[in-house]
N, C-alpha and C positions, 0 to 999 in steps of 0.2 A: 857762562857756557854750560855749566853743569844744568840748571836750572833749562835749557833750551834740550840740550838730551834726554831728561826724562821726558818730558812733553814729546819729543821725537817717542821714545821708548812706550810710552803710553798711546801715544795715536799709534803704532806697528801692534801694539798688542790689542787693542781695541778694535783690529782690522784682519785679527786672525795671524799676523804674522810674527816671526821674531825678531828680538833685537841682538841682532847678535854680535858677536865685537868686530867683523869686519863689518859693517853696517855701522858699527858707532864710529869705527876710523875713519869710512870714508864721509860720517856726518861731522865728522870733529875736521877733517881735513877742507870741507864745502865752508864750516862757522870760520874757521879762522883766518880763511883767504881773504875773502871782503870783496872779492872780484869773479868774473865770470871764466871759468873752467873747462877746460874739452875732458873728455875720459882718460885723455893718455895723460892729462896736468893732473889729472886727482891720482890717476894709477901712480904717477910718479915720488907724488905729497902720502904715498900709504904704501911704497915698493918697502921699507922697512919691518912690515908685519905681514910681509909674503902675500899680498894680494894680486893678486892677473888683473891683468886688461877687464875679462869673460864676470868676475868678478865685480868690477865696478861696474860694466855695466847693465848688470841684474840687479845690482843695487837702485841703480839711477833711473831706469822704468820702474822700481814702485814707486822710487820717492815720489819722481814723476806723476806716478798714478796715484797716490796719495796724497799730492797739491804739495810736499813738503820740499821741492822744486820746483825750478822752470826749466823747461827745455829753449833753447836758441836756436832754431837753424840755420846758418848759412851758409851758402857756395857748399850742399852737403856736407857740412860740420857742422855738428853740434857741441854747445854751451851749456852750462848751467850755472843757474845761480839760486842761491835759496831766496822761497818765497816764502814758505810758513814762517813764522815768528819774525819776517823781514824787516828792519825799521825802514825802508823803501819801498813797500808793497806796488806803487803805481809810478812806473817812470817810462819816460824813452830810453832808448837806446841807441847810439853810433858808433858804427864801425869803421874804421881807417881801412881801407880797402891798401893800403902797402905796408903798415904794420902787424894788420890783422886785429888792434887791439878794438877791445869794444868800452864803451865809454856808460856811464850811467849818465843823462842829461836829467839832471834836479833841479828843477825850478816851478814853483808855488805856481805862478802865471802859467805856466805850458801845462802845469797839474792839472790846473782849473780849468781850462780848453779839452785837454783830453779827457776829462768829467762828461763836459757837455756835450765832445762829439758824441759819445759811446751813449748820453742819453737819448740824443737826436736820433740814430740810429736806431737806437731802440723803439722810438715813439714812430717815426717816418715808415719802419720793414714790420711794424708788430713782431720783436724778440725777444730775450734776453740776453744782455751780454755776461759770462761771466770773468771772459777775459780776454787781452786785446795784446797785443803786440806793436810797437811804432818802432821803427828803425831807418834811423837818418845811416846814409853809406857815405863816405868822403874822404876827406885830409884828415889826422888828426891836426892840433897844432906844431906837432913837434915834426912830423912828414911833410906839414906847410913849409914849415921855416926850412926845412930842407929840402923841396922842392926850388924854394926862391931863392935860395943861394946858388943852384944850380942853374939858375935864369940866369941869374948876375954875373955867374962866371961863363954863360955860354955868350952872353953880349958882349962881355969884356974881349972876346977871343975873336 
């Protein structure tokens, strides 16, 4: 992680900006989660070193604009998840529409698909894409199986 903060620290200084320690909390608070984040879950993961809300998120529009995040939006909430130095750079995303949770979908085969759409699209509209978004909305499996036990006991009745 140390070795991912200076790279953070170095791309901010190389861009005019600082790095400054709430800026490394709220990057050390994004490396260590592993998962996708709203403002009020990081504010929460750094209320220890007296950071605001107003604070992370001035942080999270540079990152943002600095590519060293993603932003997520849905149903007006936003996400984030790191994309600079991400060992995931290219994946979909699903979201449980009654958890709320959002899922990273990993898989080589669906990689390779969303390669090809994004070159198709590129070749078919004359573009360039430098970034894409796919998000599956649904069940997860754990609201599945809660859902269908709710079945079962509304048949059983």
């Amino acid at each position: 992680m140390e070795n991912d903060l200076i790279m953070f620290k170095n791309l901010l200084l190389q861009n005019g900006y600082k790095f400054t320690s709430s800026r490394k909390h709220i990057l050390k608070a994004i490396l260590n989660s592993g998962t996708h984040l709203s403002a009020k879950e990081i504010c929460e993961k750094v209320k220890e070193y007296h950071l605001g809300l107003a604070t992370v998120y001035r942080a999270l529009k540079l990152f943002n604009k600095l590519g060293i995040v993603k932003e997520i939006t849905l149903s007006d909430r936003s996400y984030y998840e790191l994309k600079l130095f991400s060992k995931n750079p290219l994946h979909i995303h699903f979201k449980c529409f009654k958890c709320n949770s959002i899922i990273d979908i990993d898989s080589q085969d669906l990689n390779l698909d969303y390669l090809k759409l994004s070159k198709k699209a590129e070749t078919e509209n004359n573009v360039e894409i430098y970034d894409s978004n796919i998000m599956f909305v649904g069940l997860c499996s754990k609201c599945k199986g809660e859902v269908k036990c709710q079945d079962e006991q509304n048949l059983e009745e």
